[in-house]
C-alpha positions as CSV (number, residue, x, y, z in Angstrom):
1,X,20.6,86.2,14.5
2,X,20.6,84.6,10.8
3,X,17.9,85.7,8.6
4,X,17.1,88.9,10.6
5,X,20.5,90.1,8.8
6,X,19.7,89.2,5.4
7,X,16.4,90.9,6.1
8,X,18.4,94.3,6.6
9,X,20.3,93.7,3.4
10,X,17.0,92.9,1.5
11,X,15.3,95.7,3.0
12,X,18.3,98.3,1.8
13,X,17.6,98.0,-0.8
14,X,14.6,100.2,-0.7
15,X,16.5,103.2,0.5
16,X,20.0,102.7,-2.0
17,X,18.1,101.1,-5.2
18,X,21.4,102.1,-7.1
19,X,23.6,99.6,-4.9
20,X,23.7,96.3,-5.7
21,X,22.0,93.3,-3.7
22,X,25.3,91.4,-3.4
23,X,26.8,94.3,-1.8
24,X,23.3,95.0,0.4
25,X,23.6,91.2,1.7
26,X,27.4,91.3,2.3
27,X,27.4,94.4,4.5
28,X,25.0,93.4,7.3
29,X,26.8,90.2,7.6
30,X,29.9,91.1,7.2
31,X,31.2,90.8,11.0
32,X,29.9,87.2,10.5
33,X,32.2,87.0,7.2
34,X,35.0,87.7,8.9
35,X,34.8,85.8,11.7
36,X,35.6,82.6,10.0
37,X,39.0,84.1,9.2
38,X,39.6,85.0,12.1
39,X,38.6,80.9,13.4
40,X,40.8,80.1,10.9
41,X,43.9,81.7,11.4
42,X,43.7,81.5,15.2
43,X,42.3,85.1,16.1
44,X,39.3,84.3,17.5
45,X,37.5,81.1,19.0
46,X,34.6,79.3,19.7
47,X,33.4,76.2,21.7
48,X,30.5,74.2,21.1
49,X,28.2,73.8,24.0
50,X,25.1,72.8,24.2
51,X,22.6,74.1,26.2
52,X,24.8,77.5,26.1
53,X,21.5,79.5,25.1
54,X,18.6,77.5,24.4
55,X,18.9,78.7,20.3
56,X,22.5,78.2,19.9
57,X,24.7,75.7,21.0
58,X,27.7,77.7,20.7
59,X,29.6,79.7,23.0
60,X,31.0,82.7,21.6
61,X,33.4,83.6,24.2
62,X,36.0,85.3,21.6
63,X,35.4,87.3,19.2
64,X,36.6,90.9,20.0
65,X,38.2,91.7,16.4
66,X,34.9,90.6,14.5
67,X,32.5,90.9,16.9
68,X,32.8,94.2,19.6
69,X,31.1,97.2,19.9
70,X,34.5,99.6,18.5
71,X,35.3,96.8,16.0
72,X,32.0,97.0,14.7
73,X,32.4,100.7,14.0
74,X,35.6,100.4,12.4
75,X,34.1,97.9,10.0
76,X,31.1,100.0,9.4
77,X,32.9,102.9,9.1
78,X,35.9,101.3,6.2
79,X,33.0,99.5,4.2
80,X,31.3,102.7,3.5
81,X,34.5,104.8,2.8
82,X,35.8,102.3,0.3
83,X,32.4,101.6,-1.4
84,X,32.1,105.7,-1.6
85,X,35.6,105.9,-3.2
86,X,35.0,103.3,-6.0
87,X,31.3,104.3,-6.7
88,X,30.9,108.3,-5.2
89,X,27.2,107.3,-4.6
90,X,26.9,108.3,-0.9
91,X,23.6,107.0,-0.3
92,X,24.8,103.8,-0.9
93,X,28.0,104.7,1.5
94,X,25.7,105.9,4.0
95,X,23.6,102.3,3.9
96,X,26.4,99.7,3.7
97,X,27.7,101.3,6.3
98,X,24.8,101.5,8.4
99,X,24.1,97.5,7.5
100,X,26.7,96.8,8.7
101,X,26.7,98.3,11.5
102,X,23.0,96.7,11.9
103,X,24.9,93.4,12.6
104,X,26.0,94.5,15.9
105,X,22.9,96.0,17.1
106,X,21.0,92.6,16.5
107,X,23.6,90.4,18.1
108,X,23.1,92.6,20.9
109,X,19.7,91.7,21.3
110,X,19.9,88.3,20.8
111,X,23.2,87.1,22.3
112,X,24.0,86.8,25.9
113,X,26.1,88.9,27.9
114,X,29.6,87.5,25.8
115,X,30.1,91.2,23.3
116,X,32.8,93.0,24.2
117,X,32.5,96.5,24.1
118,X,36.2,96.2,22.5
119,X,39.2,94.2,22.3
120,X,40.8,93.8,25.5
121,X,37.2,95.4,27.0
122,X,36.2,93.5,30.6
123,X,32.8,94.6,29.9
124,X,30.0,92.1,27.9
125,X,27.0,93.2,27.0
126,X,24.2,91.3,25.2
127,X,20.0,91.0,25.8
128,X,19.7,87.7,25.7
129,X,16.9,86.9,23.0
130,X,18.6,83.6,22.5
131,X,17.6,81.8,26.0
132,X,13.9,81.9,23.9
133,X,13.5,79.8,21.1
134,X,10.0,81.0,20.4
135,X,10.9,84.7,21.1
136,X,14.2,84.4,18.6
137,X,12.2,83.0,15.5
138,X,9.6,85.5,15.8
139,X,11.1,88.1,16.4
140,X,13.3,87.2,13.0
141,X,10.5,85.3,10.8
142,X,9.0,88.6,11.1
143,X,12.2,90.4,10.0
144,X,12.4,88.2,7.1
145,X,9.4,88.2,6.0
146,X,9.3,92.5,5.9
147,X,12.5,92.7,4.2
148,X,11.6,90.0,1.5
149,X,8.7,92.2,0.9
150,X,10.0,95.4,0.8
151,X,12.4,93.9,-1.9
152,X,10.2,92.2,-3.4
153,X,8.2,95.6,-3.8
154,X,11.0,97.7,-4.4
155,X,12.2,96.1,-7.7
156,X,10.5,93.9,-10.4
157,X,11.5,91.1,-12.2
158,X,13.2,91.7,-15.8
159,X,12.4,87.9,-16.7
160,X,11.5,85.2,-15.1
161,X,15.1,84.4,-13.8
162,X,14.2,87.7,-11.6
163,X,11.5,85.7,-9.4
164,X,12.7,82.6,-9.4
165,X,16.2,83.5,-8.2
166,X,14.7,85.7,-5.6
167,X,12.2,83.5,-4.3
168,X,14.7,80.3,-4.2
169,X,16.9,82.7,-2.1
170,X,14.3,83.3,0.3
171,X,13.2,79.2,0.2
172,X,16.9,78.5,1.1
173,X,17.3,80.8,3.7
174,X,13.9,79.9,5.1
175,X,14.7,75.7,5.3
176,X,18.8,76.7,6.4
177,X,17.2,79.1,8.7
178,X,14.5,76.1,10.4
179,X,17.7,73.4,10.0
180,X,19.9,75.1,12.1
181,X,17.1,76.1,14.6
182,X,16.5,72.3,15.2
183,X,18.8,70.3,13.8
184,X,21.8,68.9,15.8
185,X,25.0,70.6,16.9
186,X,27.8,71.2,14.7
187,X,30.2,68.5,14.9
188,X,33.2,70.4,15.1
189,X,34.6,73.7,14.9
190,X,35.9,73.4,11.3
191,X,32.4,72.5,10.5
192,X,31.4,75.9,11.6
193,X,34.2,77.4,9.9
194,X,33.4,75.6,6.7
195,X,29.5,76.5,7.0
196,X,30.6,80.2,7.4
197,X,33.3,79.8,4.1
198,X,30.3,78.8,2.3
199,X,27.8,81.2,3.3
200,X,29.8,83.6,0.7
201,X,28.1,82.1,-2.1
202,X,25.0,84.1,-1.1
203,X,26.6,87.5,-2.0
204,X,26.8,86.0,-5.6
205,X,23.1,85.0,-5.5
206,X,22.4,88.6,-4.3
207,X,24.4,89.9,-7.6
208,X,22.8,87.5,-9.7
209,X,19.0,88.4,-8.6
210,X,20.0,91.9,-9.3
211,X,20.7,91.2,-12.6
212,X,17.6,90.1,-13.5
213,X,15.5,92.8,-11.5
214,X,15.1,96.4,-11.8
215,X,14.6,99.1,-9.1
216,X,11.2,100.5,-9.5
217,X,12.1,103.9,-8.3
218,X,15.8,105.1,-8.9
């Protein structure tokens, strides 16, 4: 799952207009912003395999501090506390944590049987939406597309910086989403590591657009 998760950020926010887009992108991929770190520094690990799923080349084998069923909740569960302490707008506590939260509920649908239910867990669980091409990117072109609307419907530009940014994010996603449904394996693990380092720059782009749109109902 890719764009599926930025459609739950998109789609937030609809029900926490005060929160801020940045914030409403991070949270629903925010096990996936960890992860990286956790490449990084050793915690965690991944091979490339092709042929592992017929949408993903990679085998995701472990992940248990990012990616498991408790973990999840603990992650869920801190984001919302600490955005609640330095804002007090529980709505907003209620929906980052839920977002992120999201991310695990999606990867359980599309990923094989490889998510722990904890660390240390002997039990995977996972649907399997992955070993379909077709299924997976309809399944979250159809995601995308309703949470770009609902945003799109939910605020309004200020100035023409407030559709253009939007709408480039959406293109970007859209062609990164198609490139990495077709294109070629990553050639290395640090190439994975680096591509997740950089997918930061979209919680920026989600502050940015924000600045330059308003909620239509607050």
């Amino acid at each position: 799952m890719f764009i599926g998760h930025f459609a739950v950020g998109l789609a937030g926010k609809r029900a926490a207009p005060r929160t801020d887009l940045g914030l409403l992108i991070l949270a629903p991929v925010f096990l996936d912003f960890v992860w990286p770190i956790f490449l990084v520094t050793g915690i965690e690990s991944v091979r490339i395999d092709p042929g592992n799923t017929a949408f993903t080349p990679l085998d995701l084998h472990d992940y248990p501090w990012s990616h498991s069923l408790g973990m999840a909740i603990v992650w869920s569960v801190l984001f919302g506390l600490v955005y609640h302490a330095a804002t007090r707008y529980r709505r907003g506590a209620v929906v980052l944590g839920l977002g992120v939260f999201s991310h695990w509920v999606l990867d359980f649908v599309t990923h094989r049987p490889d998510m722990p239910l904890y660390p240390g867990s002997a039990t995977f669980v996972g649907l399997g939406l992955w070993n379909s091409v077709a299924g997976t990117m309809v399944v979250e072109i159809a995601m995308f597309a309703a949470g770009a609307a609902i945003y799109a419907t939910a605020t309004r530009a200020k100035d023409r910086v407030g559709t253009f940014a939007f709408w480039a994010l959406v293109g970007v996603l859209g062609v990164l989403y198609v490139a990495s449904a077709f294109g070629p394996p990553p050639p290395s693990v640090a190439a994975i590591e680096i591509a997740g380092f950089v997918g930061y720059l979209f919680v920026p782009w989600g502050w940015w657009i924000d600045r330059h749109r308003a909620p239509r109902i607050t």
